[in-house]
C-alpha positions in Angstrom: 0.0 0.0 0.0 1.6 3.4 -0.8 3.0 5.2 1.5 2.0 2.8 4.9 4.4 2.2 7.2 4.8 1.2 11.1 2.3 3.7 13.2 2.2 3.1 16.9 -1.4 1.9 18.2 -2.4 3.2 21.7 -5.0 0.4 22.5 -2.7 -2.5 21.7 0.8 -0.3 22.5 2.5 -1.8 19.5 3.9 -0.5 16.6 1.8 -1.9 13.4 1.3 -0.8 9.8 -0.9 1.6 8.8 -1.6 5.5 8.0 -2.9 7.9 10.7 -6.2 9.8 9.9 -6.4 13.3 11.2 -10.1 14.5 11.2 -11.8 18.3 11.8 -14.5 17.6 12.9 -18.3 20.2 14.7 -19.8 19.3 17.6 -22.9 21.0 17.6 -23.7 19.7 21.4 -25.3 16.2 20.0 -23.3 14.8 16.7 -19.8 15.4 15.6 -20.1 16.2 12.1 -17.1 15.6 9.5 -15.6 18.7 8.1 -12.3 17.7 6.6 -9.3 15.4 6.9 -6.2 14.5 5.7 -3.9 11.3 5.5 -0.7 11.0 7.4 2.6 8.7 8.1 4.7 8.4 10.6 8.5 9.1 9.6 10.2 7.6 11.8 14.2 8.3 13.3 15.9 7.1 10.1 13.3 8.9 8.1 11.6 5.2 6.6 8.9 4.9 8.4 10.0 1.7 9.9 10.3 -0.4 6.5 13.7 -2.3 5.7 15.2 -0.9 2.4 13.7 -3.9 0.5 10.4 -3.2 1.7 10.7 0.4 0.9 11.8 -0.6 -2.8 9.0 -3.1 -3.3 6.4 -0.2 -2.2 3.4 0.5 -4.8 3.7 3.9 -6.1 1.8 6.0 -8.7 2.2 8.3 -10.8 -1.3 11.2 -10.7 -1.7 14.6 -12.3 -0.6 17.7 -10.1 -3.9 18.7 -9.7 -5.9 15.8 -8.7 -7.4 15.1 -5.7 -5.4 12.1 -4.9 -2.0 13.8 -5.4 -3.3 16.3 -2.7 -3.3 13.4 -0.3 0.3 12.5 -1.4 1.6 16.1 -0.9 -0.2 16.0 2.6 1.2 12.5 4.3 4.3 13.6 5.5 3.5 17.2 6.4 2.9 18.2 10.0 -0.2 17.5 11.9 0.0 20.5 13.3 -0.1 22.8 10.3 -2.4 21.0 8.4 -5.0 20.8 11.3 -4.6 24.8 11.2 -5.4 25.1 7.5 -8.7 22.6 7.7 -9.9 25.6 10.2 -9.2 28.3 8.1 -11.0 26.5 5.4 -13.6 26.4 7.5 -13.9 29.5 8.5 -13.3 30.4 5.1 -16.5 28.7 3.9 -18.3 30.7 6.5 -18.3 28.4 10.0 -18.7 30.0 13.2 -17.8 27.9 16.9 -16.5 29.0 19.9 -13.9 26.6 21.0 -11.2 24.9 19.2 -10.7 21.6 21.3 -7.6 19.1 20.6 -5.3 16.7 22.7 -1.6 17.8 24.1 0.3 17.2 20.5 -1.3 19.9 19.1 -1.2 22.4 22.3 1.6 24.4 21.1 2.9 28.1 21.2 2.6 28.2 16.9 -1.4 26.2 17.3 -2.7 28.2 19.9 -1.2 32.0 18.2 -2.6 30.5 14.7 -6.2 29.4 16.0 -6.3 32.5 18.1 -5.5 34.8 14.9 -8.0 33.6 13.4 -11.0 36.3 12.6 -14.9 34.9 11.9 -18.0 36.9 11.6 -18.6 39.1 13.7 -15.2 39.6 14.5 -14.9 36.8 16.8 -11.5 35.0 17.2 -11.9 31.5 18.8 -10.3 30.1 21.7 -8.5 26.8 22.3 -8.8 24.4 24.9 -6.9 21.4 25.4 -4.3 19.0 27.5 -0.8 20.6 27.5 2.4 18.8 28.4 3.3 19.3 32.4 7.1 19.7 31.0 6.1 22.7 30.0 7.4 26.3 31.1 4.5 28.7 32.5 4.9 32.7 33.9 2.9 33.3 36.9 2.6 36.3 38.7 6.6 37.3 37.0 7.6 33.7 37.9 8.6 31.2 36.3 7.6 27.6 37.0 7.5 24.1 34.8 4.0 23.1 35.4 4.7 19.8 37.2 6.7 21.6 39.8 2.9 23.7 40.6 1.0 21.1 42.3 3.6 21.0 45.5 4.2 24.8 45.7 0.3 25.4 45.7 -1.2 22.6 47.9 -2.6 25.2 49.9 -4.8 26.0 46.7 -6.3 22.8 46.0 -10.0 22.7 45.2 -12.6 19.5 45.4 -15.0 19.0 43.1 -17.6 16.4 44.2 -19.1 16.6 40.9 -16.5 15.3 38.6 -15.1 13.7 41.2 -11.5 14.9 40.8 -9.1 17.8 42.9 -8.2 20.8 41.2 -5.4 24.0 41.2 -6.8 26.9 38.8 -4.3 29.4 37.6 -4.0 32.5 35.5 -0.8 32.4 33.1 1.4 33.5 30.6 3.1 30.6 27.8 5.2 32.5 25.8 3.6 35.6 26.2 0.1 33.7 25.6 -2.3 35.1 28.5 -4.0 31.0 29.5 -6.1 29.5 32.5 -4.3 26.8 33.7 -6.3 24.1 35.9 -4.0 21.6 37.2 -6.6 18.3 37.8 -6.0 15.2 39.2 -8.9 12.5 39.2 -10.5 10.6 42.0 -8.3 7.4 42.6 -4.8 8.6 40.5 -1.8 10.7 41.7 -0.6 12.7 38.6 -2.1 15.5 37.8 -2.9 16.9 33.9 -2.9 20.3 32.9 -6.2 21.2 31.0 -5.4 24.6 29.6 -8.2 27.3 27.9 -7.6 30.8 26.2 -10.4 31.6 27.6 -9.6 33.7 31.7 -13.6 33.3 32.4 -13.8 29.9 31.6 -15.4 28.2 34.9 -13.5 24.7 35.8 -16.9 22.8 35.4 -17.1 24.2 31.6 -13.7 23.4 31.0 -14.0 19.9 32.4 -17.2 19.2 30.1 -16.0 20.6 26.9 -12.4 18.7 27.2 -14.7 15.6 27.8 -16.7 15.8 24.7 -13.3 14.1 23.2 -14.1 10.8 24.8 -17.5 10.8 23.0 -16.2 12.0 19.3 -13.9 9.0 19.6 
């Protein structure tokens, strides 16, 4: 198959063949509606996607016109996630789409995804804001200071919050990430000791309505 090669799998935690699909998707509060996708591979260290030489060689390949649909997809599967993600939103917004959040996992949480998304100008002149999990290796400003955010849970105990509702503890902050002004809410779940940083553009953004937006990822999947 063109182009396949050795993609990890996070259910079985192995390393099999195959090509990722990266989806944009609405959720208009009921159904997740398909906007847009593309087609993706997984490099790899030594840049061949986990195939021996031979394998490489033997590889089905074809030969499209430049402007066909399925040379698109060609010209797409080893570009970044990241930047292609962007551009399905500006086509989006492009062809008139209005929504309020843009919600994605901690690969795309990034200084370059969150100044894009955030540039981003729909009618009315509203500019979106992005919510997500970011990495806890991270480097935050707070207050002037600077902290990684795993180090925040042990210099803030004092400011730990419950919620009974969602079952979980919580630290809320207000911060900078590279000059990005972000509410940070440190959370760590009933009956686990680590705690994820769930991270919104948006400073009025209650904990609750953080919590259940982030969540609507477990029913899109």
């Amino acid at each position: 198959m063109e182009t396949i090669g050795k993609v990890f799998d996070h259910s079985s935690h192995k390393y099999l063949l195959g090509i990722k699909l990266l989806v944009l998707g609405l959720w208009d509060g009921k159904s997740f509606i398909p906007l847009d996708f593309s087609l993706h591979h997984e490099p790899g260290k030594n840049k061949n996607r986990g195939l021996k030489a031979k394998q490489l060689k033997a590889q089905h390949s074809y030969s499209r016109p430049s402007d066909s649909a399925g040379q698109q997809r060609i010209n797409e599967v080893s570009l970044s996630k990241i930047a292609i993600a962007i551009e399905m939103i500006k086509r989006a917004v492009k062809s008139g789409l209005c929504f309020e959040y843009v919600l994605a996992d901690s690969w795309f949480i990034s200084e370059g995804f969150i100044r894009d998304i955030r540039s981003i100008c729909m009618k009315g002149k509203k500019n979106p804001h992005v919510i997500g999990l970011m990495k806890t290796n991270r480097t935050v400003s707070i207050n002037g200071k600077v902290f990684k955010i795993n180090r925040l849970p042990e210099l803030n105990r004092k400011s730990i919050k419950h919620c009974k509702k969602l079952k979980c503890k919580y630290i809320p902050f207000i911060a900078s990430y590279k000059g990005i002004d972000i509410k940070i809410f440190l959370v760590c779940m009933q009956g686990q000791q680590s705690w994820q940083a769930l991270i919104c553009t948006d400073k009025k953004c209650s904990f609750i309505k953080a919590m259940e937006i982030y969540q609507i990822r477990w029913s899109i999947e």
